[in-house]
BALOBA-1460 file (C-alpha; in Angstrom, 3 decimals):
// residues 177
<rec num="1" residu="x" x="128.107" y="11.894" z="50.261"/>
<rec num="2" residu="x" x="128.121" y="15.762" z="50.970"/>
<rec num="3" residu="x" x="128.552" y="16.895" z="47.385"/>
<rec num="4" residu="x" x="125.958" y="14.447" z="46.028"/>
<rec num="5" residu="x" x="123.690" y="15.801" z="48.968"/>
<rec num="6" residu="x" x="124.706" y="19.628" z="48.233"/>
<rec num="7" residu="x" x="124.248" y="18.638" z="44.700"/>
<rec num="8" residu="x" x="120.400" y="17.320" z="45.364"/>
<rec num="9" residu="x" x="119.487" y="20.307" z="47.644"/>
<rec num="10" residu="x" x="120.968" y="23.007" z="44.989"/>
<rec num="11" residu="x" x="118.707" y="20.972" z="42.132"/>
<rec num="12" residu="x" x="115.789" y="20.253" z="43.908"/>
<rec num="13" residu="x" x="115.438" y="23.716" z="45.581"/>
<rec num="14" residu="x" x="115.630" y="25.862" z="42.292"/>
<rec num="15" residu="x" x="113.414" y="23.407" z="40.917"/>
<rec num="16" residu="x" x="111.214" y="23.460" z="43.470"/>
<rec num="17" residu="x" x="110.824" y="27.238" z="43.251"/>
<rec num="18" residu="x" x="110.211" y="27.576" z="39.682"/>
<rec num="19" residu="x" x="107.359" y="25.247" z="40.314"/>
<rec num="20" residu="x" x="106.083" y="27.104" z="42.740"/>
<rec num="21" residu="x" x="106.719" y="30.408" z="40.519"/>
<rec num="22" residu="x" x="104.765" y="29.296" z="37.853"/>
<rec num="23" residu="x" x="101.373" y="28.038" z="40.180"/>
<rec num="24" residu="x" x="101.975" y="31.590" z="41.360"/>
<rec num="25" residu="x" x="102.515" y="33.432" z="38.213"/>
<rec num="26" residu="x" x="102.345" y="31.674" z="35.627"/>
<rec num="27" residu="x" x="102.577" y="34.781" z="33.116"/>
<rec num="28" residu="x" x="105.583" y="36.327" z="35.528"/>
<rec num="29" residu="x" x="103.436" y="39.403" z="36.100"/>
<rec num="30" residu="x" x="104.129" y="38.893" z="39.929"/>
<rec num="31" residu="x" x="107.472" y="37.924" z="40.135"/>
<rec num="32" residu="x" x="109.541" y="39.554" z="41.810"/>
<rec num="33" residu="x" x="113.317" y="38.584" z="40.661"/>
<rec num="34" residu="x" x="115.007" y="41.358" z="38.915"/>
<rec num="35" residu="x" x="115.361" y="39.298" z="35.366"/>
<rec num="36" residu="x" x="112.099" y="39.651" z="35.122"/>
<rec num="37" residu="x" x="110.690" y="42.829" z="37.010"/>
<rec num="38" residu="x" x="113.802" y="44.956" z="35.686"/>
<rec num="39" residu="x" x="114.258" y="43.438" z="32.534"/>
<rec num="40" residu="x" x="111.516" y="42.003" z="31.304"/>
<rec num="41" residu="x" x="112.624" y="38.353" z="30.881"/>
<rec num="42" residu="x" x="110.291" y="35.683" z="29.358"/>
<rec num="43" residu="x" x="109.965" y="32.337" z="31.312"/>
<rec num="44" residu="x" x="112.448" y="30.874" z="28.485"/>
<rec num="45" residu="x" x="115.170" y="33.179" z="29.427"/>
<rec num="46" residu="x" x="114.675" y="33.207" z="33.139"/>
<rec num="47" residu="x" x="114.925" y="29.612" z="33.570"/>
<rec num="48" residu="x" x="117.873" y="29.443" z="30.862"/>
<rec num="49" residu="x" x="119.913" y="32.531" z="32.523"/>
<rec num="50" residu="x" x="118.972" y="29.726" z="36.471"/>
<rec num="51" residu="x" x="119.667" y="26.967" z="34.422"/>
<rec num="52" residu="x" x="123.119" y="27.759" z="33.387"/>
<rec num="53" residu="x" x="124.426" y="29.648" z="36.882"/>
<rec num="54" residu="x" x="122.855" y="26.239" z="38.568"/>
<rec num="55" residu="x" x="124.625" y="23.881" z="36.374"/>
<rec num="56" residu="x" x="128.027" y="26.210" z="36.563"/>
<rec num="57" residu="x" x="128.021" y="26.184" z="40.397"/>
<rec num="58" residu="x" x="126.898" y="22.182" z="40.311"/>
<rec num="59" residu="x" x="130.424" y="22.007" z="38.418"/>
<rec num="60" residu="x" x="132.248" y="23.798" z="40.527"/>
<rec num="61" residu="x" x="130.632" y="22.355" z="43.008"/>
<rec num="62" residu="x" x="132.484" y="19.076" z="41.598"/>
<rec num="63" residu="x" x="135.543" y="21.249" z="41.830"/>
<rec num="64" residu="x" x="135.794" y="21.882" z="44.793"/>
<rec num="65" residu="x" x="134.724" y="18.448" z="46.487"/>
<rec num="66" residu="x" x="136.929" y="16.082" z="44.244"/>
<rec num="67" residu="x" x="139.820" y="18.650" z="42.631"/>
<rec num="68" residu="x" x="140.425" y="21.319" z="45.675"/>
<rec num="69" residu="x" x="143.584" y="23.743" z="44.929"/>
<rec num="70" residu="x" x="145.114" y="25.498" z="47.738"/>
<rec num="71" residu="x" x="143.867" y="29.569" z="47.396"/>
<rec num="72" residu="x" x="146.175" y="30.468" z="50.508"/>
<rec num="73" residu="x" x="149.059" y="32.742" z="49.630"/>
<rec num="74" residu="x" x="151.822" y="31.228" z="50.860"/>
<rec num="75" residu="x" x="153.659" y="34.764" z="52.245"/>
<rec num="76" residu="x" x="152.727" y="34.606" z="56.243"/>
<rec num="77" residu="x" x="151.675" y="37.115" z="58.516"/>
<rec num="78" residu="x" x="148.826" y="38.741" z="56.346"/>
<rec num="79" residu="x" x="145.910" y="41.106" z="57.605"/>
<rec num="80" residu="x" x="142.283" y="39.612" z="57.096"/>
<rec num="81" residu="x" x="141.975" y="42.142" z="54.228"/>
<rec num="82" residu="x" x="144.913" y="41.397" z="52.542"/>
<rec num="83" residu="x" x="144.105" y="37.591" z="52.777"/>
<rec num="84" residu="x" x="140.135" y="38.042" z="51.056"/>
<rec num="85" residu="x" x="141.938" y="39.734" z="48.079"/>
<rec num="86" residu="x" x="144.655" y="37.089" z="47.823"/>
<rec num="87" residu="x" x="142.222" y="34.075" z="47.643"/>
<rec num="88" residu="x" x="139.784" y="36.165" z="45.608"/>
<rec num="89" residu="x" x="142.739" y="37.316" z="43.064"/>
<rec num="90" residu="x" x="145.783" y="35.311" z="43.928"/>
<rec num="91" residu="x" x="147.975" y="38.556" z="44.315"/>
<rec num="92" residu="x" x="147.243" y="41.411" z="46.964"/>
<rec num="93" residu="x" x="144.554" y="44.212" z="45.919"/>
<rec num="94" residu="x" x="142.407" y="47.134" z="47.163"/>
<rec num="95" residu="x" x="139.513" y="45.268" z="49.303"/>
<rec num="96" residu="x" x="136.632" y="47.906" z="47.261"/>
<rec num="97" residu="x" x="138.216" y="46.208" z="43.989"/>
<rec num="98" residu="x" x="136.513" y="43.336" z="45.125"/>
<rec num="99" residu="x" x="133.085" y="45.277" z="43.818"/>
<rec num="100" residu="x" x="134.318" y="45.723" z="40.181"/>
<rec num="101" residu="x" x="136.642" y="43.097" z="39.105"/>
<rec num="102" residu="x" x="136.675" y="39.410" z="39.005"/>
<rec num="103" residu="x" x="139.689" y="36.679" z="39.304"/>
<rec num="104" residu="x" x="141.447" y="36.121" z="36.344"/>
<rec num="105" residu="x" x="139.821" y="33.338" z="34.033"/>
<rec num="106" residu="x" x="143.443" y="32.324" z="33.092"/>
<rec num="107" residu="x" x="144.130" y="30.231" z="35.856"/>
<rec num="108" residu="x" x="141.780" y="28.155" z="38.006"/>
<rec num="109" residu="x" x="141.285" y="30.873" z="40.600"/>
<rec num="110" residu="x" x="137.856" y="31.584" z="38.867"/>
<rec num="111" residu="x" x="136.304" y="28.470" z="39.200"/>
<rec num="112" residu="x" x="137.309" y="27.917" z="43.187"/>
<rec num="113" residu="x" x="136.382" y="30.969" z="43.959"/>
<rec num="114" residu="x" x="132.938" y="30.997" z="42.822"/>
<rec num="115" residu="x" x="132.434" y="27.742" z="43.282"/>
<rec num="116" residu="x" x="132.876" y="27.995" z="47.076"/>
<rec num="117" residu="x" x="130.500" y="31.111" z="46.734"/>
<rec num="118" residu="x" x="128.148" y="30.416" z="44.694"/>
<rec num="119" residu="x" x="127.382" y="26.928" z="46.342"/>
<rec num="120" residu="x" x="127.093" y="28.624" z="49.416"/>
<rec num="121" residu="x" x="124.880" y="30.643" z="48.164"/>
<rec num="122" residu="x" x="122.672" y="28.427" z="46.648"/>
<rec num="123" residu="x" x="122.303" y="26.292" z="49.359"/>
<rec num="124" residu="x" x="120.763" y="29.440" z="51.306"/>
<rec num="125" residu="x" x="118.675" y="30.901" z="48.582"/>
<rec num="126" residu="x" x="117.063" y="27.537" z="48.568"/>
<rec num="127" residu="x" x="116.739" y="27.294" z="52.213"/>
<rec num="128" residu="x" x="114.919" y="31.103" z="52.136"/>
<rec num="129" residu="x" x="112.390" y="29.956" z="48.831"/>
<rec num="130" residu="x" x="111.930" y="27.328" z="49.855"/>
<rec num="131" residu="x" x="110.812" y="27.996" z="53.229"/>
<rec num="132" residu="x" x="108.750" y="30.992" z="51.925"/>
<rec num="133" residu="x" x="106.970" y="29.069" z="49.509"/>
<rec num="134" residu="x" x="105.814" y="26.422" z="51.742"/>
<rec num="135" residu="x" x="105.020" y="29.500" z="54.153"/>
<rec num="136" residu="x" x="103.074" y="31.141" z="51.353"/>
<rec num="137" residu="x" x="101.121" y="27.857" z="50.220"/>
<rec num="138" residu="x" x="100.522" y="27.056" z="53.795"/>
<rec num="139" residu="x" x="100.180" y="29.555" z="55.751"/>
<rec num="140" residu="x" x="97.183" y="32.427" z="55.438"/>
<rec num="141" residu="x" x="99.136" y="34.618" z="58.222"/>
<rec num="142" residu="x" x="102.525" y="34.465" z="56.035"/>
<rec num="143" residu="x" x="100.684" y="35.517" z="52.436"/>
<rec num="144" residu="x" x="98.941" y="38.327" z="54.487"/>
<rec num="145" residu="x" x="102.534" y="39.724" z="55.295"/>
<rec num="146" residu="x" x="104.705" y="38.392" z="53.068"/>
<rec num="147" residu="x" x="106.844" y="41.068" z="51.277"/>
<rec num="148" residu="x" x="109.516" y="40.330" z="47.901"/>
<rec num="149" residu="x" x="111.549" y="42.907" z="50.113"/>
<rec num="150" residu="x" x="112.019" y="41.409" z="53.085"/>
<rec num="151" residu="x" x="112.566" y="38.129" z="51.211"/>
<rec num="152" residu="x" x="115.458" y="40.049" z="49.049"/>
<rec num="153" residu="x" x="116.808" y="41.879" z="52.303"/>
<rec num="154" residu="x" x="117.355" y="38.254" z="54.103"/>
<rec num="155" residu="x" x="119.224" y="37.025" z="50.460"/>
<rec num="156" residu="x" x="121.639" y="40.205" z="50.700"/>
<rec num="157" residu="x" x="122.321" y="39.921" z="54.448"/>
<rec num="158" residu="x" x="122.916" y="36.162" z="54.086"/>
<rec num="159" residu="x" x="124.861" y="36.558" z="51.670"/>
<rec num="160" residu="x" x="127.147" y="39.070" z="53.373"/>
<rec num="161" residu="x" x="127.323" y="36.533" z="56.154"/>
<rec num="162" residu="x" x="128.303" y="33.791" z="54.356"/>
<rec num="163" residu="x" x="130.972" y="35.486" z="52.539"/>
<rec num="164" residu="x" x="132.597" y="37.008" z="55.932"/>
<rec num="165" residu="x" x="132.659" y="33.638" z="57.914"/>
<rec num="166" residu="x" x="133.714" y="31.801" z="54.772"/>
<rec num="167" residu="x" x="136.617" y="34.717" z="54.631"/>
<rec num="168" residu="x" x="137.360" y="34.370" z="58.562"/>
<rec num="169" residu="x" x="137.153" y="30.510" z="58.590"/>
<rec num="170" residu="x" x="139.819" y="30.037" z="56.304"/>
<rec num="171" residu="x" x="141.901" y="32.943" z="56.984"/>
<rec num="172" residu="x" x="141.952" y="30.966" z="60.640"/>
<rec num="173" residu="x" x="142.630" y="28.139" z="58.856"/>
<rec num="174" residu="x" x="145.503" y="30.272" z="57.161"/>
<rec num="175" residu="x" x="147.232" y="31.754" z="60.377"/>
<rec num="176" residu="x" x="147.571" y="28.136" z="61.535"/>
<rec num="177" residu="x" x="149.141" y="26.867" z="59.026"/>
């Protein structure tokens, strides 16, 4: 029941704000997302570059509710750092390569990893548009103040949120084990 409900809330939510994108801007020339403000993407290659990030994370979504893998290391007594770079990479790392390098896409490590991220994610980012865009269609206050900044600055802090008590859940979940 909770992946089909993730699942929903991931689809409906991105949906939902491309609708709400195109009553708004219908020729992009407001839109704030960095596709299309930075590099100039059309409303074809916007919605295929969403399309095909929501329908990865919506299968490892899948993943991770019906196939889980273990990403603990099995050595005991790691620090917190030590334990983000094992589940991220499956071997011990610098934490700042965690900013330039991704898990290997030999193994399944990939997959889990951004699955449990990128799910997360989504699930927020829909929370955020879609409680701006009901703000901005119903609210004359919110349009008055309403700022692509601010918007982007809750994303990026939420993000970094989700990632640290994701990180600090299981690395509990680790130390008991």
């Amino acid at each position: 029941m909770k992946f089909f409900i993730i699942l929903f809330w991931m689809i409906f939510s991105k949906s939902y704000d491309a609708y709400c994108t195109f009553q708004h801007t219908p020729d992009l020339s407001l839109e704030a997302n960095p596709l299309v403000s930075v590099l100039g993407f059309s409303w074809f290659w916007l919605l295929l570059v969403i399309g095909i990030l929501t329908i990865y994370t919506c299968y490892t979504l899948y993943l991770i509710s019906f196939k889980p893998i273990i990403l603990y290391p099995s050595e005991k007594g790691l620090s917190f750092c030590d334990f983000i770079t094992y589940m991220y990479f499956g071997k011990k790392s610098n934490m700042l390569s965690i900013l330039y390098k991704f898990p290997s896409l030999k193994n399944k490590r990939f997959h889990y990893t951004f699955g449990n991220i990128f799910t997360r994610y989504l699930v927020f980012a829909g929370i955020v548009s879609t409680v701006m865009w009901l703000l901005i269609n119903n609210s004359e206050f919110y349009r008055e103040i309403h700022n692509h900044l601010v918007i982007y600055g809750i994303l990026i802090c939420g993000t970094f949120i989700i990632l640290y008590h994701y990180y600090k859940t299981n690395f509990k979940r680790y130390q008991l084990s």
